[in-house]
MIDOSE-1310 file (N, C-alpha, C; in nm, 2 decimals, decimal comma, always signed):
residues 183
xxxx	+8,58/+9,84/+10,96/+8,71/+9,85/+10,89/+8,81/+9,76/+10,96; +8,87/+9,68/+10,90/+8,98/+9,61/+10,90/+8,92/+9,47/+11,03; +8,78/+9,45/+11,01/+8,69/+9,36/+11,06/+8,82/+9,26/+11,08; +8,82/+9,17/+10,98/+8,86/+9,02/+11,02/+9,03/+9,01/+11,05
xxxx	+9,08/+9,13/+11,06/+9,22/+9,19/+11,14/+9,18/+9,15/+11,29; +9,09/+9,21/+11,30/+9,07/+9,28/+11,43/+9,00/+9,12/+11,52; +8,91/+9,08/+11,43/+8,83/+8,95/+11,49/+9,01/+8,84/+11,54; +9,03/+8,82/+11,41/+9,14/+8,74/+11,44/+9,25/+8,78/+11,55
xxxx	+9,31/+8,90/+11,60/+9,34/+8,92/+11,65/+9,30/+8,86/+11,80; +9,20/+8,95/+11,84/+9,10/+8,89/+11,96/+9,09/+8,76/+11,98; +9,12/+8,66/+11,85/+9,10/+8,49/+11,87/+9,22/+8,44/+11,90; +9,33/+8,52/+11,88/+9,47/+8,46/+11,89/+9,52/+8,41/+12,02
xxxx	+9,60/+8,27/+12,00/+9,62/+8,22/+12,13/+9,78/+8,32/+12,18; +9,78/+8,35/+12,30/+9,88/+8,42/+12,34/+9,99/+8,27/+12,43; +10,09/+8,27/+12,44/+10,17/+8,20/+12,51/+10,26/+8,27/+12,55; +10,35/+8,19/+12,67/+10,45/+8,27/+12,76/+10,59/+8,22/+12,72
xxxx	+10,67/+8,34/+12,67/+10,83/+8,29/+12,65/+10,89/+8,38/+12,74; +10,95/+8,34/+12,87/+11,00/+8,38/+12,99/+10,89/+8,49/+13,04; +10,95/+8,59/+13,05/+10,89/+8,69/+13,09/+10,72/+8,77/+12,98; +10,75/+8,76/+12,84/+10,69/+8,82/+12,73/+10,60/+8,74/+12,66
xxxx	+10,48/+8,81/+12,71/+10,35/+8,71/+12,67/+10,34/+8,73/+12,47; +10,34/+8,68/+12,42/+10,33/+8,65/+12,25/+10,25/+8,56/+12,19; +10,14/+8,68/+12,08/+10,07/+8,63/+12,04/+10,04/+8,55/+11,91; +10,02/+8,45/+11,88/+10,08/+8,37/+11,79/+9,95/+8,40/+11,68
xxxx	+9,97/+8,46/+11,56/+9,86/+8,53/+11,45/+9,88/+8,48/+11,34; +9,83/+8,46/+11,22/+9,87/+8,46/+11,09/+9,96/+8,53/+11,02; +9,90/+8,67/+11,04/+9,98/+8,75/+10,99/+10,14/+8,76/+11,04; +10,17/+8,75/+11,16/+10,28/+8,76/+11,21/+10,37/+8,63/+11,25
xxxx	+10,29/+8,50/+11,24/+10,36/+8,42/+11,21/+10,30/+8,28/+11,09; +10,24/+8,31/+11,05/+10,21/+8,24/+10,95/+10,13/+8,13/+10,97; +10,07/+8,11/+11,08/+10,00/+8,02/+11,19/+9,88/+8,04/+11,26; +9,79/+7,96/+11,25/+9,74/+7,82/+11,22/+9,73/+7,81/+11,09
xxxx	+9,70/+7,89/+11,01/+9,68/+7,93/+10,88/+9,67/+8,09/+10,81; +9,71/+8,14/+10,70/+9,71/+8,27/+10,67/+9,60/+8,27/+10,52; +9,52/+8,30/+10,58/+9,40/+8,35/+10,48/+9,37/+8,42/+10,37; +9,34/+8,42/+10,24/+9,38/+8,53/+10,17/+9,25/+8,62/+10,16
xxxx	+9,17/+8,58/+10,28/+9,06/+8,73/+10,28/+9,13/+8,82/+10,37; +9,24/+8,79/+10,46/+9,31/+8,87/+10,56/+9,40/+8,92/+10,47; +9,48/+8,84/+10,43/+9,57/+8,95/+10,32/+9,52/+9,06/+10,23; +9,41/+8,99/+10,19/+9,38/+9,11/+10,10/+9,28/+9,22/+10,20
xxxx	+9,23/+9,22/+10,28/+9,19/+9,33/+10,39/+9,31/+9,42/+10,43; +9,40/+9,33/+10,49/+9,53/+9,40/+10,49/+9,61/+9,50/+10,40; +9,63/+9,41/+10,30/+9,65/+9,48/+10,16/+9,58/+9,64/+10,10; +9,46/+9,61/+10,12/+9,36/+9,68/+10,06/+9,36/+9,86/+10,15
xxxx	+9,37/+9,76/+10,29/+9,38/+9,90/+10,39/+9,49/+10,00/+10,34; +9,62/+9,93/+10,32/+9,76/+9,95/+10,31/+9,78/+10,06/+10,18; +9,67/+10,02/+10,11/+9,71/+10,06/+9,95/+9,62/+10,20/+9,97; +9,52/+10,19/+10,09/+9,43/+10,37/+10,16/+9,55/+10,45/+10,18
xxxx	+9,59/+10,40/+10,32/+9,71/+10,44/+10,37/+9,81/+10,50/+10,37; +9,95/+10,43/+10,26/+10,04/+10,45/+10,22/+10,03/+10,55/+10,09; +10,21/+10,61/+10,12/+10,22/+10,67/+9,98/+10,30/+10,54/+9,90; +10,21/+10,53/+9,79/+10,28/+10,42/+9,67/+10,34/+10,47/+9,59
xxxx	+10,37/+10,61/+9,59/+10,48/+10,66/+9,46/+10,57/+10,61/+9,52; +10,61/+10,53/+9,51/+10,76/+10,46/+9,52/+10,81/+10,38/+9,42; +10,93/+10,36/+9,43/+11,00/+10,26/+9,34/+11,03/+10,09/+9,36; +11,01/+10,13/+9,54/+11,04/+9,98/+9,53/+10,95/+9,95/+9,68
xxxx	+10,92/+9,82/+9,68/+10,84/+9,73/+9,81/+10,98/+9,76/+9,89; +10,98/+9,75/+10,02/+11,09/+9,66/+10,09/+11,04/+9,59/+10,21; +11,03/+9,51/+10,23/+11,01/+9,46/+10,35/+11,14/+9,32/+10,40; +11,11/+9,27/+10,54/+11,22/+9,21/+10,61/+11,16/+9,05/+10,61
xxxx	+11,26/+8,96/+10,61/+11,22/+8,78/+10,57/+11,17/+8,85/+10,70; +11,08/+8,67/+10,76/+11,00/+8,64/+10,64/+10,88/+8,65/+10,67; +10,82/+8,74/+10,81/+10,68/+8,76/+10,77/+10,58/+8,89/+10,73; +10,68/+8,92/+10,65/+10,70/+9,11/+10,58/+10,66/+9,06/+10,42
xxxx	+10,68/+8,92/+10,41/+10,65/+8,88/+10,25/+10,55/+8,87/+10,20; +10,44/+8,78/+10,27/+10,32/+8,79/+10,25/+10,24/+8,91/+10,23; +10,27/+9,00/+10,32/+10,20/+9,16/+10,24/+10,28/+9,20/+10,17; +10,46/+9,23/+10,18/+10,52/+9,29/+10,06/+10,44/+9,21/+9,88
xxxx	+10,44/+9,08/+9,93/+10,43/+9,07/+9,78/+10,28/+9,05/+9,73; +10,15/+9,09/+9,80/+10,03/+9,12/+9,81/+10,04/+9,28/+9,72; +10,09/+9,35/+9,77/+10,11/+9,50/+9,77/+10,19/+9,51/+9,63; +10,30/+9,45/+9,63/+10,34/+9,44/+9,46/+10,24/+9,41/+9,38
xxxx	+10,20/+9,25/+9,38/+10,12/+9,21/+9,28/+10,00/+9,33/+9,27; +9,95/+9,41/+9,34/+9,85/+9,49/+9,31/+9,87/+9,65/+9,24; +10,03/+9,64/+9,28/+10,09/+9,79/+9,25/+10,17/+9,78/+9,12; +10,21/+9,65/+9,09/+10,32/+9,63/+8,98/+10,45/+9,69/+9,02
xxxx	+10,42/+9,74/+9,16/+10,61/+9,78/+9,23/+10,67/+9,67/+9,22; +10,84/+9,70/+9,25/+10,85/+9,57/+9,28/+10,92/+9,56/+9,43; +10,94/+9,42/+9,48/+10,95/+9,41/+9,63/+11,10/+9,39/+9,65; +11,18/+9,39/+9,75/+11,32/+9,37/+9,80/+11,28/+9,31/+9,94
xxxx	+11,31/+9,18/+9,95/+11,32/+9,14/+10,09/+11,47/+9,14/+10,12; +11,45/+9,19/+10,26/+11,61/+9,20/+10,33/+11,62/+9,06/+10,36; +11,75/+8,99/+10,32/+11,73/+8,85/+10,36/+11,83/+8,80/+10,51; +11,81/+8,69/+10,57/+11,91/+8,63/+10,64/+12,00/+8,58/+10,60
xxxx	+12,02/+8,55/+10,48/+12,15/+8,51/+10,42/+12,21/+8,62/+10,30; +12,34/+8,57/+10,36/+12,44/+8,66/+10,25/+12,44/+8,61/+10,16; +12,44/+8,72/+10,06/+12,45/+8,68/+9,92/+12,60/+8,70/+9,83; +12,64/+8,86/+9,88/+12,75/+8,86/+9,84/+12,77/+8,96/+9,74
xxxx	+12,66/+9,00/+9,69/+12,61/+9,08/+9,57/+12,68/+9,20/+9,59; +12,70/+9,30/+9,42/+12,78/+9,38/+9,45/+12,73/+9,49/+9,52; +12,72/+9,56/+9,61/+12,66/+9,65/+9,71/+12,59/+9,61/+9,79; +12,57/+9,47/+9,83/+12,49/+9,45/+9,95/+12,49/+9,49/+10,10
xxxx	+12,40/+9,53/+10,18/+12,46/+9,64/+10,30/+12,41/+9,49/+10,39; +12,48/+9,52/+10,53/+12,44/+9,46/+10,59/+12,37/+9,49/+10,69; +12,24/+9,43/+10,74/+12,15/+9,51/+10,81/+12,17/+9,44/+10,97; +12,22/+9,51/+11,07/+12,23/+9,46/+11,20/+12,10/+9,49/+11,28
xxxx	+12,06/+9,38/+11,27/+11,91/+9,38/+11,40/+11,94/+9,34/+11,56; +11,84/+9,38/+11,61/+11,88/+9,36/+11,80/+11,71/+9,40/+11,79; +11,65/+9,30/+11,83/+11,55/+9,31/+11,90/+11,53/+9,29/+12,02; +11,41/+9,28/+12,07/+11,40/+9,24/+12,24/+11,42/+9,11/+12,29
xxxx	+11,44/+9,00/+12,16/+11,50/+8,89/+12,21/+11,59/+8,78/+12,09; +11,66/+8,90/+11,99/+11,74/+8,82/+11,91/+11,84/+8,97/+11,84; +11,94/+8,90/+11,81/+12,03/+9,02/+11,74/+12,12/+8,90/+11,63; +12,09/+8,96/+11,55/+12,11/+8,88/+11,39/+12,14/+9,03/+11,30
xxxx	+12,21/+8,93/+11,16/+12,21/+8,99/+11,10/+12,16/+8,94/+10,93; +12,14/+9,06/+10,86/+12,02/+9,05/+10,78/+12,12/+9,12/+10,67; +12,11/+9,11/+10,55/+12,12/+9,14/+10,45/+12,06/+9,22/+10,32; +12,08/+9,33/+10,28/+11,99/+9,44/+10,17/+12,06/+9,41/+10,04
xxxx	+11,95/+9,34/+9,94/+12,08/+9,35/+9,81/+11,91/+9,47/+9,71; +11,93/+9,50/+9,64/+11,83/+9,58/+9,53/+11,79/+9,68/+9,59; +11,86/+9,78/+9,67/+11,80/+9,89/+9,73/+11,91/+10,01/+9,68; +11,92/+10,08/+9,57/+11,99/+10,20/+9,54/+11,99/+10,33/+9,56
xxxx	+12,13/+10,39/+9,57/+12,13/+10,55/+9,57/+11,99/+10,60/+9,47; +11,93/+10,74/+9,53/+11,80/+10,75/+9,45/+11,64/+10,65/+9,46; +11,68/+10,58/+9,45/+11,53/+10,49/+9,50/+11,48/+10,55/+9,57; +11,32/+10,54/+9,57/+11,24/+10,57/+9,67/+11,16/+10,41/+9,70
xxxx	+11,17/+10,45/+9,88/+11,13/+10,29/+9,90/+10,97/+10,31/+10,02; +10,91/+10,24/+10,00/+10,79/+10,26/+10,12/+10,87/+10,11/+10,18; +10,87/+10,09/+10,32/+10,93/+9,98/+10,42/+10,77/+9,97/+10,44; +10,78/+9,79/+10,45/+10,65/+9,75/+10,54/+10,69/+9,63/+10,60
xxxx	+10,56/+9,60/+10,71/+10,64/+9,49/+10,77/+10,53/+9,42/+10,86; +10,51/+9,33/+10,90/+10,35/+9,30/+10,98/+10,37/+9,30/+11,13; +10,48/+9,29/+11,23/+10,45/+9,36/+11,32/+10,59/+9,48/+11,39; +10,55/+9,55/+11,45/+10,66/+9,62/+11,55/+10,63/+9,63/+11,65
xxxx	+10,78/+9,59/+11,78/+10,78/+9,58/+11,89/+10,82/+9,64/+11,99; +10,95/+9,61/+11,97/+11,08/+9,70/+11,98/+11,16/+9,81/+11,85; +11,09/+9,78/+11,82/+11,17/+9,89/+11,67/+11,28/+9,86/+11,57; +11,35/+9,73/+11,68/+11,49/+9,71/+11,62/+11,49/+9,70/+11,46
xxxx	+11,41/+9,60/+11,43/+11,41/+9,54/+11,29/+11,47/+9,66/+11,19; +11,30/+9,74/+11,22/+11,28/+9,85/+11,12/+11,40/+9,97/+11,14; +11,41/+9,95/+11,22/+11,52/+10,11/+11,27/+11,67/+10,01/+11,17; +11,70/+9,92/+11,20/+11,80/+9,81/+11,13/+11,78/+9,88/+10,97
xxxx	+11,67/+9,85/+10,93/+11,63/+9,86/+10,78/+11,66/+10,02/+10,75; +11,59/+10,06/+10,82/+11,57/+10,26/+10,80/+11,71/+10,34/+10,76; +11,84/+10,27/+10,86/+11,96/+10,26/+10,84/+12,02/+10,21/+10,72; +11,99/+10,09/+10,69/+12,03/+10,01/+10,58/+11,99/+10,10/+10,48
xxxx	+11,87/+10,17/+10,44/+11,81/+10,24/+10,36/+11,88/+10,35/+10,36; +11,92/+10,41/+10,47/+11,99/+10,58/+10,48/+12,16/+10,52/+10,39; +12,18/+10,43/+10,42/+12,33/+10,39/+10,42/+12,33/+10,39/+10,20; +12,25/+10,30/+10,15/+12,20/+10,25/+10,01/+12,22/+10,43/+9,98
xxxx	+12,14/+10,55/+10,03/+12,14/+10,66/+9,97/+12,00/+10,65/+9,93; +11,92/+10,58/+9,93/+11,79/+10,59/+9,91/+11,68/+10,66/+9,98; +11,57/+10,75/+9,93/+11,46/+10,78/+10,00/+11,37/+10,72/+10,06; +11,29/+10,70/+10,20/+11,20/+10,63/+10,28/+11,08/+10,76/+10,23
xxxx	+11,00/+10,67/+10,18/+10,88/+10,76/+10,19/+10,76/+10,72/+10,27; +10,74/+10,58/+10,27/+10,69/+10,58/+10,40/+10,70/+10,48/+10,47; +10,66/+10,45/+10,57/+10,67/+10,31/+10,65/+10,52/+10,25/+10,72; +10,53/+10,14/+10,69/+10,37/+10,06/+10,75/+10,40/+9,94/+10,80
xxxx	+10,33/+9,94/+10,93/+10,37/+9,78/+11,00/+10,16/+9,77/+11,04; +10,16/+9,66/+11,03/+10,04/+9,55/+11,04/+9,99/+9,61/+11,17; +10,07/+9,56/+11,25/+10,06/+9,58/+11,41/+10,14/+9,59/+11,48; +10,12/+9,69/+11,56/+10,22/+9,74/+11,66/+10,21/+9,73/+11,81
xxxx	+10,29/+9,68/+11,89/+10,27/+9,67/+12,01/+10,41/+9,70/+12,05; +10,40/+9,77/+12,22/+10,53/+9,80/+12,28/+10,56/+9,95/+12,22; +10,73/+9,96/+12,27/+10,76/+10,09/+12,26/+10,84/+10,12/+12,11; +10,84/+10,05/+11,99/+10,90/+10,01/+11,91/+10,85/+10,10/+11,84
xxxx	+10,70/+10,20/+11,83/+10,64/+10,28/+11,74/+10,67/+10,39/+11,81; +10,70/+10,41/+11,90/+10,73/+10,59/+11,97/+10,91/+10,62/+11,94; +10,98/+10,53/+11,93/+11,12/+10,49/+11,81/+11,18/+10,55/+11,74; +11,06/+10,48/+11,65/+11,08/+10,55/+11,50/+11,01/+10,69/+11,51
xxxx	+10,95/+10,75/+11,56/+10,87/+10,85/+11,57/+10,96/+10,97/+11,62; +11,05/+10,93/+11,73/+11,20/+10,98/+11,79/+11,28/+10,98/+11,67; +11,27/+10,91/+11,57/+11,40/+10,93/+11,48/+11,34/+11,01/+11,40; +11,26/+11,09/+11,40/+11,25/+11,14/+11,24/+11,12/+11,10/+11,14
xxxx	+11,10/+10,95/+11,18/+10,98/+10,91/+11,11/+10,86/+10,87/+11,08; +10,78/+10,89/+11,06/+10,62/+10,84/+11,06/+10,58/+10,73/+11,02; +10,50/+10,66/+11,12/+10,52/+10,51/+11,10/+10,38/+10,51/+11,09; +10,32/+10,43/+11,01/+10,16/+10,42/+10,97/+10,14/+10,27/+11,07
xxxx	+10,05/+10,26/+11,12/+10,01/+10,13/+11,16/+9,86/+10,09/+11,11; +9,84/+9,99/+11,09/+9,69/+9,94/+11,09/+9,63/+9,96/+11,23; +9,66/+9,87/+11,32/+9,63/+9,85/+11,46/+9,72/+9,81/+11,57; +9,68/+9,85/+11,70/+9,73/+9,86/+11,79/+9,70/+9,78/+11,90
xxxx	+9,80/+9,67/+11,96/+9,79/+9,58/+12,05/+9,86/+9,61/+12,17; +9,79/+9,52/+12,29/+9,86/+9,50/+12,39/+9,85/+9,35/+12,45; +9,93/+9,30/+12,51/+9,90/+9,16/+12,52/+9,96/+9,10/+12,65; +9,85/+9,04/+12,73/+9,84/+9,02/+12,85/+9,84/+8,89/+12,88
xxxx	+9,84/+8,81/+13,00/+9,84/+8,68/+12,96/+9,66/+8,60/+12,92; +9,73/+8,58/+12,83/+9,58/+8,48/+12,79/+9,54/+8,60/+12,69; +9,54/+8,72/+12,67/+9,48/+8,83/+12,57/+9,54/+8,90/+12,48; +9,48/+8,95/+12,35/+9,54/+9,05/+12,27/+9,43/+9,14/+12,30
xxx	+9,47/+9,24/+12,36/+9,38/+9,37/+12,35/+9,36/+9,46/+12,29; +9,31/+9,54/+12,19/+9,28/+9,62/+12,09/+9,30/+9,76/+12,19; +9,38/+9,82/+12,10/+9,41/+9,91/+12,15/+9,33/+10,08/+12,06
């Protein structure tokens, strides 16, 4: 199960930015190339997984898109990416992220009082992103019914788990220098 996740993982080149070893994937950055046997393994898992009675995808630019809109095209939901640019639109929330090494701000337009939304997203680290969105989501008046990230590494999934929420993951890394270790 989730074979060529897991293979590709293990092959990923890790590199050093200061202190925090980072592993450079397809899924999570779009690089060397993103496969559509991996998406659709991904996908396929996701669709085991998750609750899909939902109304709407949501996931965060831009490497939440590739499976958000994998997951639509198979569900006929439809997706909401939180974007980096403001739009302006009438109800757009603004989503304040702080991760472990960036604090931006992001943008929610198509997420309504009443909606029910599943969040997904390909990896969690720190939590910021998603906890950003969870908010943005509470703020809209909308229901979270569930939440799925790709891969999880760090303290970013014990987080959300502290707030209230259950966070599905595919798999679980750790990354060392030179390794991604399956966890």
């Amino acid at each position: 199960m989730l074979d060529r996740l897991k293979e590709s993982l293990l092959n990923a080149p890790v590199i050093k930015r200061g202190d925090y070893y980072y592993f450079i994937h397809p899924i999570t950055d779009g690089v060397p190339e993103l496969r559509s046997d991996l998406i659709r393994e991904v996908s396929a898992y996701i669709l085991k997984i998750a609750n899909m009675d939902v109304d709407k995808i949501v996931t965060i630019e831009a490497m939440g898109i590739h499976i958000g809109t994998a997951l639509s095209l198979l569900t006929d939901i439809p997706l909401v990416i939180i974007r980096k640019r403001k739009y302006e639109l009438p109800g757009e929330i603004v989503v304040n992220q702080s991760t472990g090494y960036s604090k931006d701000k992001l943008y929610m337009n198509g997420v309504f009082k009443g909606d029910k939304v599943m969040i997904v997203d390909d990896v969690i680290s720190t939590g910021g992103t998603i906890q950003a969105t969870i908010k943005a989501i509470e703020t809209a008046g909308a229901e979270i019914k569930d939440i799925v990230a790709v891969i999880s590494r760090g303290e970013g999934e014990q987080k959300i788990k502290e707030r209230g929420h259950l966070l599905k993951v595919l798999i679980r890394v750790d990354v060392s220098e030179g390794n991604v270790i399956l966890r």
